[in-house]
C-alpha positions in Angstrom: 20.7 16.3 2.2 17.7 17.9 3.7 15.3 15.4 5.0 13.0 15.8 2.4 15.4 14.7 0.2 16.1 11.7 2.3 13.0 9.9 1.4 12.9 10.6 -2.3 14.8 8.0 -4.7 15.3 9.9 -8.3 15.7 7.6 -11.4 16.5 8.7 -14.9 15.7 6.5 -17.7 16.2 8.4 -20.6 13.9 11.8 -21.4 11.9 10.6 -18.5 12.4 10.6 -14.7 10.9 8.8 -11.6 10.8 10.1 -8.4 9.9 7.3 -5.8 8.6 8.9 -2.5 9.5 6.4 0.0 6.6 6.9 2.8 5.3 6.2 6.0 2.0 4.8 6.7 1.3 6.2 10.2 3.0 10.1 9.4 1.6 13.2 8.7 4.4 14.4 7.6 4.7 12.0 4.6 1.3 13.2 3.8 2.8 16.7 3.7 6.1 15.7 1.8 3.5 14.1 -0.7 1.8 17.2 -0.8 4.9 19.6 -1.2 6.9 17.5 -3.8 3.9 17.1 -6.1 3.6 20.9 -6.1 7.0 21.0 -6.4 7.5 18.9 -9.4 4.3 19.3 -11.0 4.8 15.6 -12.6 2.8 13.7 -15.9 1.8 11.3 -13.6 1.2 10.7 -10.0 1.1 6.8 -8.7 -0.1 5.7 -5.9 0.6 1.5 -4.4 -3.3 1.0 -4.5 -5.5 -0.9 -6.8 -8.7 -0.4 -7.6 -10.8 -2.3 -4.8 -8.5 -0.1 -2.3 -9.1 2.8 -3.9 -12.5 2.5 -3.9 -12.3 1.9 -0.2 -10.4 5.0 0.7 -13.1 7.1 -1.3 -15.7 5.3 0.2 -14.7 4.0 3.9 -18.1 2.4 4.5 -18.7 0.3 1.2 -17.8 -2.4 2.9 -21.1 -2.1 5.2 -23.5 -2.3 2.7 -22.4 -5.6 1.2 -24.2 -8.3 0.9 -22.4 -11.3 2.8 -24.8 -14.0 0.6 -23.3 -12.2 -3.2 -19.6 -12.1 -1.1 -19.7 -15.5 -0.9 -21.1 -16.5 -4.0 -18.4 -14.4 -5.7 -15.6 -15.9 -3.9 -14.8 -12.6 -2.0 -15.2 -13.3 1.4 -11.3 -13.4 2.2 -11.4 -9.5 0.5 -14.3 -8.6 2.5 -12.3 -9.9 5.7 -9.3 -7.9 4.9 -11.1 -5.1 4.3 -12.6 -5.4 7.7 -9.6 -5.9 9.1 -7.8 -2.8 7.6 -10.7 -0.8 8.5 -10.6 -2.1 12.1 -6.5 -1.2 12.3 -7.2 1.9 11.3 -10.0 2.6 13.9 -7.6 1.8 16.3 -4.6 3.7 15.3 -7.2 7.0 14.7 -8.5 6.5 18.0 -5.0 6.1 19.9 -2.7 7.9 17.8 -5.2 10.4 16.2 -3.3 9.1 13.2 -5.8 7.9 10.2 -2.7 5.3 8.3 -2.9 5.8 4.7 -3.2 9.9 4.3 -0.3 9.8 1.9 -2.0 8.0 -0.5 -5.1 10.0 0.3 -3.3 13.2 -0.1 -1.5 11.6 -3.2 -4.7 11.5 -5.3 -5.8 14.9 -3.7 -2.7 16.7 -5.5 -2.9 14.5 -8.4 -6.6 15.9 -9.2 -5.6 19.7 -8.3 -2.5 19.5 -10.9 -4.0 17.9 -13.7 -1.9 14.9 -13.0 -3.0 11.1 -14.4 -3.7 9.0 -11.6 -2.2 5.7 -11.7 -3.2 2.8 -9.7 0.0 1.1 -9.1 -0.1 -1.8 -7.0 -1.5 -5.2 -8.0 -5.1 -6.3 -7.7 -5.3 -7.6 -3.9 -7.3 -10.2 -4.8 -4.6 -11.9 -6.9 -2.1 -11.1 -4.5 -4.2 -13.3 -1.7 -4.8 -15.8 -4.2 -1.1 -16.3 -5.0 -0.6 -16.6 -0.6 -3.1 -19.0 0.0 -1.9 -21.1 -2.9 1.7 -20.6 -1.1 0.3 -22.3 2.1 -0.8 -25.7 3.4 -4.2 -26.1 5.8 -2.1 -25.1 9.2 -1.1 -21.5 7.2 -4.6 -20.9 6.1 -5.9 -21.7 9.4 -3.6 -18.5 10.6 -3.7 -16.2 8.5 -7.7 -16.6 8.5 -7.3 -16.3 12.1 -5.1 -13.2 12.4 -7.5 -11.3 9.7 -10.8 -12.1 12.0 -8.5 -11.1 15.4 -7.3 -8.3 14.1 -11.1 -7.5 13.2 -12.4 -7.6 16.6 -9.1 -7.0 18.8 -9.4 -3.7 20.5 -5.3 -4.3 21.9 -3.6 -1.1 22.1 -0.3 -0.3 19.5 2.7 0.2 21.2 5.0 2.7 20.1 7.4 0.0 19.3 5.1 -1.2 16.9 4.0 2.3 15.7 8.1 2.7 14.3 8.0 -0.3 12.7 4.9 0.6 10.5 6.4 3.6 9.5 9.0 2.2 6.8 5.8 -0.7 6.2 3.2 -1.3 3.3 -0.3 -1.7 5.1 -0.7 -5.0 4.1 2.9 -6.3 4.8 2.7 -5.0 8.4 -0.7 -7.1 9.2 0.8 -9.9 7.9 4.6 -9.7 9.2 3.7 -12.3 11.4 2.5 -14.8 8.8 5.3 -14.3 6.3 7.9 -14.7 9.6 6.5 -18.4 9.8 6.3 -18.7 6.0 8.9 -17.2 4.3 8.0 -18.6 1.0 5.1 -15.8 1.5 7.9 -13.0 0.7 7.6 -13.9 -2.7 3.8 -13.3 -3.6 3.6 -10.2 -0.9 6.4 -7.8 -1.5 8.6 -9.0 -4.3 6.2 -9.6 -7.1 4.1 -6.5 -6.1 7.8 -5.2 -6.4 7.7 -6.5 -9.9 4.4 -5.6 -10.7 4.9 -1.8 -9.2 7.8 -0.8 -11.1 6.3 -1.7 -14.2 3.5 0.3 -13.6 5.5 3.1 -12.5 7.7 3.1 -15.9 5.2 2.9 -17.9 3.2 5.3 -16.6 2.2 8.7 -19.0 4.4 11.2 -19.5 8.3 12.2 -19.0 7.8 13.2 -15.4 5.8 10.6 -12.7 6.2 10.5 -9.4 5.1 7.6 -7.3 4.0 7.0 -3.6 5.1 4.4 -2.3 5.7 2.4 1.5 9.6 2.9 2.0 9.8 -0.5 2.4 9.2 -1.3 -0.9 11.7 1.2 -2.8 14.4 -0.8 -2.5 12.8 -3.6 -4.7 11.2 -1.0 -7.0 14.5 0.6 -7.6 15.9 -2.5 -8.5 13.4 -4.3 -10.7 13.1 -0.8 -12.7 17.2 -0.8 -13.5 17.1 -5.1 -14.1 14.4 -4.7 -16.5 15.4 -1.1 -18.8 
């Protein structure tokens, strides 16, 4: 098995197949996989484990700047605004370090969806209902932290080790900033990864056409592959 092939899950339900491109975060190369297999396969449908407010970030990195703190607030956004600081902060650092800008897959995912006609589906749950089901999974003391990690990891300027730099590699963005969290919680496991699990794989099968082909954090395949087979 070339490794191309080693990081491509292929599902057949049917008339209509899924190929799950199980990525890392921090690699060019997934970016280039991503790239060649879409070319490749030319598919009906291309999804990418983003929703819309991440979306919108990646197309506009600076949104975020312009917001008004006082309409956050009054919205009840402020713990999305955080995040999105926080991401935008990682990412900073991993550019400047690694000269690695985490999330090019997905980047180049919607690229190569738009140069072969491809539908572009947003596949991964809305992140404010995924933060809404954690905090509602955690008394005062786990609020406390994760509030705390999201606002270090905001202003930290620590260095990645390279240790650290594997581990993202088979890790959804959001799951490795908040490893920590779900380490002291386990009952966070639930609302992070396996309903997004849920929630992906739905998205995924029903997605248009006979042929998609979804980009995904390798981490999460496993769970997709199996919620797609439970549920057909």
């Amino acid at each position: 098995m070339s490794t191309m092939e080693e990081n491509i899950t292929r599902i057949q339900l049917g008339e209509k197949e899924l190929i799950l491109i199980g990525t890392a975060h921090v690699s060019k190369q997934s970016a280039e996989q991503v790239k060649q297999v879409i070319e490749d396969e030319q598919p009906d449908s291309v999804c990418v484990e983003l929703d819309e407010q991440r979306y919108q970030s990646i197309k506009d990195g600076d949104r975020w700047k312009n917001t008004d703190i006082f309409e956050v607030i009054k919205q009840k956004k402020a713990s999305l605004l955080l995040m999105n600081l926080a991401i935008s902060s990682f990412q900073k650092r991993m550019a400047k370090q690694f000269g690695i800008q985490p999330g090019q897959e997905m980047i180049q995912g919607i690229e190569s969806a738009e140069q072969t006609g491809a539908k572009l589906v947003l596949a991964d749950r809305n992140i404010q209902t995924t933060f809404a089901r954690i905090w509602g999974n955690i008394g005062f003391t786990g609020k406390s932290k994760l509030l705390l990690s999201i606002v270090y990891s905001i202003f930290s300027n620590e260095s990645i080790s390279e240790e650290e730099l594997e581990k993202m590699k088979s890790q959804d963005m959001l799951d490795g900033m908040l490893k920590d969290l779900t380490e002291n919680f386990p009952t966070l496991k639930k609302p992070l990864i396996d309903e997004r699990d849920q929630y992906l794989a739905q998205k995924i099968k029903t997605a248009p056409g006979n042929k998609v082909v979804a980009v995904l954090g390798a981490a999460h395949v496993p769970g997709i592959k199996e919620a797609v087979h439970k549920n057909h």
